[in-house]
ROVEX-341994 format. One record per residue (C-alpha): residue number from 1; residue in three letters; chain; x, y, z. Coordinates in nm, 3 decimals, decimal comma, always signed. Layout:
[NUM ALA A [X Y Z]]
...
***
This chain:
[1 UNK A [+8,016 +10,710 +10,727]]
[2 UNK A [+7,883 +10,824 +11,016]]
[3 UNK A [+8,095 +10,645 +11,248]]
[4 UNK A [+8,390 +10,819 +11,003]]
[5 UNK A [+8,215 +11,153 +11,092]]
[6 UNK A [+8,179 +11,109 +11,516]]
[7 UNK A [+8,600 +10,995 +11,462]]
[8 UNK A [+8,650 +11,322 +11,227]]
[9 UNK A [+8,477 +11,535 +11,523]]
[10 UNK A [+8,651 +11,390 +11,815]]
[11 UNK A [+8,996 +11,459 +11,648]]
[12 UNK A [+8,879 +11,786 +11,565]]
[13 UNK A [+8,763 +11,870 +11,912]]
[14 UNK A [+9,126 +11,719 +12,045]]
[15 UNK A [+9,288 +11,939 +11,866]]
[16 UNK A [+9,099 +12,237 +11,898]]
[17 UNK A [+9,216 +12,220 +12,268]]
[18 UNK A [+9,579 +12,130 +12,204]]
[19 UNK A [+9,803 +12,410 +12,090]]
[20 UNK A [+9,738 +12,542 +11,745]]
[21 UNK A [+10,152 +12,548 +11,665]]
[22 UNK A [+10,310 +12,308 +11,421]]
[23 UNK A [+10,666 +12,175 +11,517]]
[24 UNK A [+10,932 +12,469 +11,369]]
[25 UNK A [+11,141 +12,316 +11,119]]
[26 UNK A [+11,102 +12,513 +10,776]]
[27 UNK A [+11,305 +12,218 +10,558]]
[28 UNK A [+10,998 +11,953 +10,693]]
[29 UNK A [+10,694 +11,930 +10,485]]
[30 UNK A [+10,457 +11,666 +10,604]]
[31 UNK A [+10,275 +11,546 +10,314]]
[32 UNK A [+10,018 +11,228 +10,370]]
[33 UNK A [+9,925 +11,011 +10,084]]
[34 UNK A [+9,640 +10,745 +10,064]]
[35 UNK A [+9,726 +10,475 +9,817]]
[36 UNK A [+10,081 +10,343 +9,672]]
[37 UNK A [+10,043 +10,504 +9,334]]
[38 UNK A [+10,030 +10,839 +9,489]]
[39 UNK A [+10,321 +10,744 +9,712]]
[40 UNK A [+10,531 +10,677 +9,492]]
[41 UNK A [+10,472 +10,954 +9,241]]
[42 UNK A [+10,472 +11,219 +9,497]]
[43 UNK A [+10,781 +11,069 +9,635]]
[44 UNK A [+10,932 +11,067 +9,343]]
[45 UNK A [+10,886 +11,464 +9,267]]
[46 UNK A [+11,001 +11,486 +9,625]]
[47 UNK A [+11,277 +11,269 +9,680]]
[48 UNK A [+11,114 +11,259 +10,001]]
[49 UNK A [+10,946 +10,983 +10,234]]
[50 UNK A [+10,577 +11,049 +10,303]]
[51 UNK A [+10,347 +10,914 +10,526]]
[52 UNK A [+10,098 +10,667 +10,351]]
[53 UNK A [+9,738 +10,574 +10,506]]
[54 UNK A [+9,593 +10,265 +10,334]]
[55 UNK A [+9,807 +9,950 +10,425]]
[56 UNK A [+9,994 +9,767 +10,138]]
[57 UNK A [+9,879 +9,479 +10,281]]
[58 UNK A [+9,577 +9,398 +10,029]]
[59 UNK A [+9,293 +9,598 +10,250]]
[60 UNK A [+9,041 +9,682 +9,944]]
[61 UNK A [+9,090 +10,050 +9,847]]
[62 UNK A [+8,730 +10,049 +9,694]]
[63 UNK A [+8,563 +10,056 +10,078]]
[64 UNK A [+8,860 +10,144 +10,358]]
[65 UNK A [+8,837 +10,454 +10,574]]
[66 UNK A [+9,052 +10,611 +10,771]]
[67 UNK A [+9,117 +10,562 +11,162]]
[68 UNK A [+9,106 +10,837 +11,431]]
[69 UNK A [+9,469 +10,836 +11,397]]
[70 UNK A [+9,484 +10,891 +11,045]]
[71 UNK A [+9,270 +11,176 +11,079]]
[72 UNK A [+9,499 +11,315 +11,385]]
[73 UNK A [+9,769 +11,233 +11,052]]
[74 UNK A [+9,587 +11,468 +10,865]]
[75 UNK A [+9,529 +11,769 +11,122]]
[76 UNK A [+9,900 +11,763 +11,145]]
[77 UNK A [+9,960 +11,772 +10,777]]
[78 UNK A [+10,100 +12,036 +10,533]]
[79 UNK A [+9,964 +11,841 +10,246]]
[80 UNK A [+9,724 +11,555 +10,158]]
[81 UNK A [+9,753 +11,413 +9,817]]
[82 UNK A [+9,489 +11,170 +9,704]]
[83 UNK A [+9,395 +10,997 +9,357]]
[84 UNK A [+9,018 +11,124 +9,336]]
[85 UNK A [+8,820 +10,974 +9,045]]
[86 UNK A [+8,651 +10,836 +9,362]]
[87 UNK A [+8,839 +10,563 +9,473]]
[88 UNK A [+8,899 +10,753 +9,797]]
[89 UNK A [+8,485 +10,781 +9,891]]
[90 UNK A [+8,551 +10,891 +10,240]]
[91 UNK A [+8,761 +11,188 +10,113]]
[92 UNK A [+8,527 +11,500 +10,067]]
[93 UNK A [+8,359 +11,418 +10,390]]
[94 UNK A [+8,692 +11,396 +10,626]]
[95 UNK A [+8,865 +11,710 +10,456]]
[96 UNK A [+8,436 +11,923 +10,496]]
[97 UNK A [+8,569 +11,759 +10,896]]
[98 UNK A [+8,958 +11,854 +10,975]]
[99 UNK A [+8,995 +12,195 +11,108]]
[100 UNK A [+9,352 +12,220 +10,903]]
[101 UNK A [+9,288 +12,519 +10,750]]
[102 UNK A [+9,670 +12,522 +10,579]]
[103 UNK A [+9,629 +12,242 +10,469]]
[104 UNK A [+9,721 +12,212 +10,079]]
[105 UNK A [+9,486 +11,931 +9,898]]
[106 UNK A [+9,592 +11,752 +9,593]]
[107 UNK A [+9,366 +11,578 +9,384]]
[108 UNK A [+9,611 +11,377 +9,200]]
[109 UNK A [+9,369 +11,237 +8,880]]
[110 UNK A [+9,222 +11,572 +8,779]]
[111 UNK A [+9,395 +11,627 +8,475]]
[112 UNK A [+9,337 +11,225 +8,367]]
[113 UNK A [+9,071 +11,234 +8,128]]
[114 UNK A [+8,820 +11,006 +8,290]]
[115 UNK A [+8,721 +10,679 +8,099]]
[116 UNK A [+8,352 +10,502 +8,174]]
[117 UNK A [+8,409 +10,263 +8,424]]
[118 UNK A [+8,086 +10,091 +8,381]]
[119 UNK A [+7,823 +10,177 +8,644]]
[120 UNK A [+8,067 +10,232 +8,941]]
[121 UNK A [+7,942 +10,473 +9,260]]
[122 UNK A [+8,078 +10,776 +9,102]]
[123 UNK A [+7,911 +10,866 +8,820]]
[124 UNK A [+8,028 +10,561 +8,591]]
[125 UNK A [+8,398 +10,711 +8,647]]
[126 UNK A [+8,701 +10,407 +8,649]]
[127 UNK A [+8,935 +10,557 +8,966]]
[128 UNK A [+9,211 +10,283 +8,828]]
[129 UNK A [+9,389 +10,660 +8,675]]
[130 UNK A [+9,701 +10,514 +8,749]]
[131 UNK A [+9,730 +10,201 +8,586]]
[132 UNK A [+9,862 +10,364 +8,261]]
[133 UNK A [+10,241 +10,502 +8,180]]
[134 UNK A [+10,063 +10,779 +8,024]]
[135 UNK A [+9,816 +10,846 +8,322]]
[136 UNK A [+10,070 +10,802 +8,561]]
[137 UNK A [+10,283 +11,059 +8,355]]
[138 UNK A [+9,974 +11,285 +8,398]]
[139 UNK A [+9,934 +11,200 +8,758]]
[140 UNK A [+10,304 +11,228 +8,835]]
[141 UNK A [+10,311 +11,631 +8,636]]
[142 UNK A [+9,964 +11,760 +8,846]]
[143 UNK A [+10,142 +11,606 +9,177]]
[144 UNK A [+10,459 +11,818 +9,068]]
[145 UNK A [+10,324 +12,162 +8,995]]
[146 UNK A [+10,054 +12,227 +9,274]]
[147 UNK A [+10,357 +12,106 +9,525]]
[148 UNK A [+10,589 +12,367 +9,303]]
[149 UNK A [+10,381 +12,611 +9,301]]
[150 UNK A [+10,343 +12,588 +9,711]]
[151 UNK A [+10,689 +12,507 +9,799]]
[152 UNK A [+10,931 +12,747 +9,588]]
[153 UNK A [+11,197 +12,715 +9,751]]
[154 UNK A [+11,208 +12,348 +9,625]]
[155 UNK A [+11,050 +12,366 +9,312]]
[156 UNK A [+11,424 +12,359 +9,145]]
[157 UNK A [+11,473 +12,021 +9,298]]
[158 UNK A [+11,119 +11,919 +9,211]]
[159 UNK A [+11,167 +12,029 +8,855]]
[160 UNK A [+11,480 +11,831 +8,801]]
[161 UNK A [+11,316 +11,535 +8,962]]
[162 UNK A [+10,998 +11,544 +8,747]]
[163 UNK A [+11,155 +11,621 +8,432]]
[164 UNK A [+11,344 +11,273 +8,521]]
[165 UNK A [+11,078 +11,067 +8,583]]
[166 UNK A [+10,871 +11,223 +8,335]]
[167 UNK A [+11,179 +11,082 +8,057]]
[168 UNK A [+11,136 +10,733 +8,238]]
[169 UNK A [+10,740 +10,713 +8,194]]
[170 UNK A [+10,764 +10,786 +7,830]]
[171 UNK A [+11,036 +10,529 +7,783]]
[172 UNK A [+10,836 +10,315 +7,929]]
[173 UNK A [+10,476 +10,444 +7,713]]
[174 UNK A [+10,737 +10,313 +7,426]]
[175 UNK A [+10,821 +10,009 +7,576]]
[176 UNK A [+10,436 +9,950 +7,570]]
[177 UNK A [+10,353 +10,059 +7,244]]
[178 UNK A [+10,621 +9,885 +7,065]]
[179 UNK A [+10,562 +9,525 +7,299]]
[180 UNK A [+10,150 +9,544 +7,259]]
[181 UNK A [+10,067 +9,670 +6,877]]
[182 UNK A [+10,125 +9,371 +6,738]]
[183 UNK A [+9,971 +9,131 +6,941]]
[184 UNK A [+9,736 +8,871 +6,790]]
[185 UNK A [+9,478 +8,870 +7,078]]
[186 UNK A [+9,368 +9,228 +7,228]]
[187 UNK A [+9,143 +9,087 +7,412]]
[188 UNK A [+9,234 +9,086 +7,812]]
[189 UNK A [+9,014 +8,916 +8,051]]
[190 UNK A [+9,021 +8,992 +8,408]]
[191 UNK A [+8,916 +8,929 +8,758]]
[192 UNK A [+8,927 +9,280 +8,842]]
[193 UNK A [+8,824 +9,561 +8,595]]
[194 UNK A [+9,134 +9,765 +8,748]]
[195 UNK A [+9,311 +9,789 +8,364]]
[196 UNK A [+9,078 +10,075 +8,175]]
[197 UNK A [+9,306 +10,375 +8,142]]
[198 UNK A [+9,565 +10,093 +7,999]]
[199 UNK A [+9,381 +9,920 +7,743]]
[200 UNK A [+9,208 +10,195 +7,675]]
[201 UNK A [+9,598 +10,335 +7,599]]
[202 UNK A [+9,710 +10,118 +7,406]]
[203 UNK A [+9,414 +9,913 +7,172]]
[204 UNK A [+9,336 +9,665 +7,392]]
[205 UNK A [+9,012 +9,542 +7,568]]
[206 UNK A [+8,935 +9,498 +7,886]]
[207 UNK A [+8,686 +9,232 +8,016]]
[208 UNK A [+8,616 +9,228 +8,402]]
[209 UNK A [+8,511 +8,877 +8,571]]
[210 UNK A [+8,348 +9,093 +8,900]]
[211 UNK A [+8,352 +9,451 +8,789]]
[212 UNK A [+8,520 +9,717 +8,944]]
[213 UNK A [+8,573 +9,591 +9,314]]
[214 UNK A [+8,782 +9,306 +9,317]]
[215 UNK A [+8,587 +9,142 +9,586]]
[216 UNK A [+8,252 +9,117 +9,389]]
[217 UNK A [+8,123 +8,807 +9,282]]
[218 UNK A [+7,953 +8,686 +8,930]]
[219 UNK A [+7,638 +8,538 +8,906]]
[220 UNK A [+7,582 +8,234 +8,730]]
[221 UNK A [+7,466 +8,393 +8,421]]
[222 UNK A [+7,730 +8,631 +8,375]]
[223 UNK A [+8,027 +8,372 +8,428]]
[224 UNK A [+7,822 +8,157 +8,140]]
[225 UNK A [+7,845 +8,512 +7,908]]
[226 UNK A [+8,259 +8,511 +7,994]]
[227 UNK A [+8,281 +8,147 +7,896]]
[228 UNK A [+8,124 +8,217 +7,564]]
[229 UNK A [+8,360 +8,507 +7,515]]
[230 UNK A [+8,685 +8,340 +7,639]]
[231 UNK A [+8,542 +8,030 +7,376]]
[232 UNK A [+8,457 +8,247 +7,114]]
[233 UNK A [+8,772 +8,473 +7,054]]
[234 UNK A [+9,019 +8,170 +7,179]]
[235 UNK A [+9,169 +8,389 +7,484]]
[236 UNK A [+9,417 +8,161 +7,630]]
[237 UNK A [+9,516 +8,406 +8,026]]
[238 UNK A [+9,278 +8,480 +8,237]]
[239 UNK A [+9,421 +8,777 +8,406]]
[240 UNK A [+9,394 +8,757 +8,810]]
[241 UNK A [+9,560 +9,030 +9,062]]
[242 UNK A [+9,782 +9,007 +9,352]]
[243 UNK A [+9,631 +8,946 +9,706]]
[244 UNK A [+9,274 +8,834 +9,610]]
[245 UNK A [+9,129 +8,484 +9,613]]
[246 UNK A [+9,173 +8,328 +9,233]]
[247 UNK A [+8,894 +8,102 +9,264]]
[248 UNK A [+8,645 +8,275 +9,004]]
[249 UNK A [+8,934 +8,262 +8,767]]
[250 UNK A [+9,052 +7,927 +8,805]]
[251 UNK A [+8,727 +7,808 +8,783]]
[252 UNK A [+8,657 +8,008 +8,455]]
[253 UNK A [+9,020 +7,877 +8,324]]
[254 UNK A [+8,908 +7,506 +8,421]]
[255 UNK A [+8,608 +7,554 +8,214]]
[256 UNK A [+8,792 +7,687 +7,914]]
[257 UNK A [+9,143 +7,521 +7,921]]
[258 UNK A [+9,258 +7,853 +7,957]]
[259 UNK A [+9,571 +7,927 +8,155]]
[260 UNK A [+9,573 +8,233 +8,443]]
[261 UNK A [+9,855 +8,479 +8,530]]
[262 UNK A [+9,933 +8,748 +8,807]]
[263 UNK A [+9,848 +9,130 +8,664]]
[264 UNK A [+9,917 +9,367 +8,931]]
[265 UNK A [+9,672 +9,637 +8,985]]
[266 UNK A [+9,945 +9,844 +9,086]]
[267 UNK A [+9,718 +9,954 +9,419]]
[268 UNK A [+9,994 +9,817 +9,667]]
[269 UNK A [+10,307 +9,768 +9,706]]
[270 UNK A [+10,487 +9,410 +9,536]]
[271 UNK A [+10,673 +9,171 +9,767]]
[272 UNK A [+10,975 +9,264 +9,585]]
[273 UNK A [+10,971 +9,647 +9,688]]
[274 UNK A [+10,972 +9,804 +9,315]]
[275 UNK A [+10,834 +10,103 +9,203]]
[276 UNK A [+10,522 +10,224 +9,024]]
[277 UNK A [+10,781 +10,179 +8,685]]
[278 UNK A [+10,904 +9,884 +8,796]]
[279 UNK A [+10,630 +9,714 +8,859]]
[280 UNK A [+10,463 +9,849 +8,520]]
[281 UNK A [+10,708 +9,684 +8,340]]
[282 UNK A [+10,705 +9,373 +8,494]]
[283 UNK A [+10,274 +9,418 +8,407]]
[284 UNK A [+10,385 +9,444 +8,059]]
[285 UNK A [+10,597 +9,109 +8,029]]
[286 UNK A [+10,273 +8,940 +8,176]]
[287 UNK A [+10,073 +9,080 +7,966]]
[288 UNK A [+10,311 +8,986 +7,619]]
[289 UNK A [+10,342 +8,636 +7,745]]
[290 UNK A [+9,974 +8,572 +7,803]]
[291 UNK A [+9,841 +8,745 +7,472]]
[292 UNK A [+10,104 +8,653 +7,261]]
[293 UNK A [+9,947 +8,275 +7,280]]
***
């Protein structure tokens, strides 16, 4: 952090002695997102491209930080919209840095009511807020009036386009309910604990392999405990994400006869290039096809 600090300083020194004027062009909001989530929510109130900082490449959200030239990003910003819940850690500190006074902060998760997320950094909190149609829904509504409330001369346009997307997220909450109530095993065991604000939705359980970071390993003793459980209540998917090694799970599926399938954490981008509601519902016809077993 305090490497992230000496960066912060430097770019706020740099442009201290630059010229203080942003480029005129009153239809131009600059608006700087961290994570994909929050891209693609904010885009879709916008109808808008925005200017993303964490790569969709698989870096691990938990524990990146910014560069000196996403900071310079930021300085030039008219808004910064992250999720909060702390999944961003380095966020308070860079924003106590940037001498952007204009700048309009959105903390996209405050109206989620917060679920335990089982002794993680900030204060037990689980920052997976968006991993939900309902939370998402939330997320997608708090994103939409702060940037209404700012920009009126497009809050019209970012009415109509919330109101839209608001109609597809509670399709899709339907979807969900009417796919998962039913279910014989509620029961969903993961590599990743990045599914709380979804089973917590929608009556299911959530059992993490590693925790909360997806790059955390089990010890012995707690892998023994999950292949108890996974014997015990006859759970036949273990549940591994997208662009992290699927060797704990495989190994816990060898030991059980269990079978393992892709859930997406929703944290990046897919290969394919869908959306946030896109990619929820292809989440959902993983999850009916490994629980339905």
């Amino acid at each position: 952090m305090k490497k992230l600090l000496s960066i912060a300083l430097f770019i706020f020194l740099l442009v201290g002695c630059s010229s203080n004027a942003r480029p005129v062009n009153n239809n131009e909001i600059k608006i700087v997102t961290t994570i994909f989530p929050i891209t693609d929510l904010t885009q879709k109130v916008t109808g808008e491209s925005v200017t993303q900082l964490l790569p969709d490449s698989g870096a691990n959200a938990h524990t990146w930080e910014p560069t000196p030239q996403d900071i310079f990003l930021l300085e030039e910003a008219d808004v910064f919209i992250y999720n909060g819940a702390g999944m961003e850690e380095w966020v308070e500190d860079v924003l106590d840095s940037l001498g952007n006074e204009e700048l309009l902060v959105i903390e996209a998760s405050k109206d989620v009511a917060k679920i335990d997320g089982h002794g993680h950094a900030h204060a037990g909190v689980d920052p997976h807020t968006w991993s939900s149609p309902k939370t998402a829904k939330t997320q997608l509504e708090t994103i939409g009036q702060a940037l209404m409330s700012e920009f009126e001369d497009k809050a019209d346009d970012y009415k109509k386009n919330i109101e839209k997307t608001v109609t597809l997220f509670e399709e899709l909450d339907k979807e969900y309910e009417t796919a998962l109530k039913d279910l014989p095993n509620r029961i969903l065991v993961v590599q990743h604990e990045a599914y709380g604000y979804l089973t917590h939705d929608y009556g299911l359980q959530q059992i993490g392999i590693e925790g909360l970071v997806p790059t955390s390993e089990p010890d012995p003793a707690r892998m023994v405990d999950i292949i108890k459980l996974v014997k015990e209540y006859d759970v036949k998917t273990i549940f591994f994400e997208e662009n992290v090694s699927d060797r704990v799970a495989q190994t816990l599926a060898n030991e059980t006869g269990a079978d393992t399938a892709v859930l997406n954490t929703l944290a990046f981008k897919n290969e394919n290039n869908d959306d946030l509601i896109q990619m929820m519902r292809n989440n959902l016809q993983v999850l009916v096809e490994g629980l339905e077993q």
